[in-house]
C-alpha positions in Angstrom: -160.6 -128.7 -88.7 -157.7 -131.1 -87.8 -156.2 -132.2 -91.3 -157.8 -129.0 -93.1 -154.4 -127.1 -93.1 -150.9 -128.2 -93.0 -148.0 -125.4 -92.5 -144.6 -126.8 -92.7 -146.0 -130.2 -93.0 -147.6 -129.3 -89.6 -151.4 -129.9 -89.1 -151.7 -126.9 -88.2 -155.1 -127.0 -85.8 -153.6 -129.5 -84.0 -150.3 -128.0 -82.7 -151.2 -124.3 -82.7 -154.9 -124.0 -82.7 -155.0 -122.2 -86.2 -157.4 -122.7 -89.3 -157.7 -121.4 -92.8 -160.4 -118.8 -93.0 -163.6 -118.5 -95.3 -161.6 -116.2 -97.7 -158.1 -118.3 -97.3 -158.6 -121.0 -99.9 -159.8 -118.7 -102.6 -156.7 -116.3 -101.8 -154.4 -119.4 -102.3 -156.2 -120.5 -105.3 -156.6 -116.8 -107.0 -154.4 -117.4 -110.5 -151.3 -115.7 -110.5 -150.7 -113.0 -112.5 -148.7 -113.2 -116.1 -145.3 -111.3 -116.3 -145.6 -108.4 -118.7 -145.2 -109.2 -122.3 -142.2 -108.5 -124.3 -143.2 -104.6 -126.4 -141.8 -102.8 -129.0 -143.4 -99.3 -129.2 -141.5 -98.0 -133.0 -142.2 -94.5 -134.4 -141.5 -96.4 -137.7 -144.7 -98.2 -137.0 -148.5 -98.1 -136.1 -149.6 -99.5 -132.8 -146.5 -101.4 -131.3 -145.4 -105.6 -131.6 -146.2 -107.7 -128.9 -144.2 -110.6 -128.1 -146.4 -113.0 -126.8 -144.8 -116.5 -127.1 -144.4 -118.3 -123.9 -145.5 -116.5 -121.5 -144.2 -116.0 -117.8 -145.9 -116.2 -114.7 -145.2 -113.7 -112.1 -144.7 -113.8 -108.6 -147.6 -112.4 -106.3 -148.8 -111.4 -102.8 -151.1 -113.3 -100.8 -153.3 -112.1 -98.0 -154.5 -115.3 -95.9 -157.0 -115.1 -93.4 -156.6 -116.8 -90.7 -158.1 -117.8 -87.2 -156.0 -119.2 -83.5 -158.4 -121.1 -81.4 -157.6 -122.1 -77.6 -159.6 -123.1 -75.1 -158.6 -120.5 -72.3 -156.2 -117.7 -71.8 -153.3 -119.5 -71.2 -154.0 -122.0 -73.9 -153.9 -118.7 -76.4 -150.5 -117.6 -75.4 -148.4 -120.7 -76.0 -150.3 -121.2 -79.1 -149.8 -117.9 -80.4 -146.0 -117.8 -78.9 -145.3 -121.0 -80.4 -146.7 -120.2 -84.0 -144.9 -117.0 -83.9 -141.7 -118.9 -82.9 -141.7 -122.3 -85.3 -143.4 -120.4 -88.0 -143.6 -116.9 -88.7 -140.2 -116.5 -87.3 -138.3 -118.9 -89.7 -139.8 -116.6 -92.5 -141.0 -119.7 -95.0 -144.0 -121.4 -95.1 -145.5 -124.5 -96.8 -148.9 -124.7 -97.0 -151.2 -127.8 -98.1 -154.7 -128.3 -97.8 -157.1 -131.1 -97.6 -159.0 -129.2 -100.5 -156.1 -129.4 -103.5 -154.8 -132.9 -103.5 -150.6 -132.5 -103.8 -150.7 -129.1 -104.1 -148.0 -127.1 -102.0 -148.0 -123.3 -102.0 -144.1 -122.4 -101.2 -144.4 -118.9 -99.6 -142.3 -116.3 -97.8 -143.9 -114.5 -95.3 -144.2 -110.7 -94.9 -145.9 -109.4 -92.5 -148.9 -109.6 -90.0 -151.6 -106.9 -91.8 -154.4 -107.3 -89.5 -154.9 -108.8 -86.0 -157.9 -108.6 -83.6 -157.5 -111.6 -80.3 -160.1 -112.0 -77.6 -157.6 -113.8 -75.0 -160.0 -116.0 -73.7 -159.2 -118.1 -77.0 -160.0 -116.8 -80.4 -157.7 -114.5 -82.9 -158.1 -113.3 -86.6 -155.4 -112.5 -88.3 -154.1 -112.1 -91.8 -150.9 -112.9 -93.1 -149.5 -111.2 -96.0 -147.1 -113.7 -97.7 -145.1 -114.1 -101.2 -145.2 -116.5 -103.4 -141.9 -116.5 -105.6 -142.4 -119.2 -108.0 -146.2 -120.0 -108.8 -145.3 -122.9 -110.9 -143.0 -124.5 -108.1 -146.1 -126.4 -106.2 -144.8 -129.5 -105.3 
């Protein structure tokens, strides 16, 4: 788990307790989706022209699963407070893994869309997060 996930060029099981899920890597490596193709739809015509040199990507919307491990009650909260604090709250986030060698996913983050803690040291979560640019991943 320590050097899985980097956030803000952060390991990020080491300072806050938190890992990548089971669905988080395939969320991060989903394609992003194409920007819609340039149409004309004439009544002079049949069908309608599709402009379909260089294409666009789009931005998209990325739900990442993720876990907060401590080893007691206390341990949870200034983990959780302190990811809240240095990362959620600065509202950008740079995520590497170990899995995609100088890959870095430059994201904005949303919102929390699911949450479920047992105090006694383990939370789920699940971020929902933007990713502007797709092809900026350096």
């Amino acid at each position: 788990m320590i050097g899985d996930l980097y956030i803000n060029g952060i390991d990020a099981y080491q300072q806050w307790g938190v890992n990548i899920g089971d669905k988080g890597l395939t969320a991060l490596m989903t394609p992003a989706p194409l920007k819609e193709r340039i149409t004309n739809n004439s009544r002079l015509e049949h069908g309608k022209r599709i402009l379909n040199n260089a294409p666009r990507y789009d931005s998209r919307e990325v739900a990442l699963d993720m876990h907060l491990i401590a080893t007691n009650t206390t341990d949870f909260l200034n983990k959780y407070q302190a990811f809240c604090d240095e990362v959620l709250a600065s509202g950008q986030l740079t995520i590497r893994t170990k899995y995609q060698s100088g890959v870095v996913y430059k994201m904005l983050y949303v919102s929390c869309t699911q949450y479920s803690a047992i105090l006694n040291g383990i939370a789920k979560f699940t971020l929902k997060l933007i990713e502007p640019n797709t092809k900026d991943r350096q």
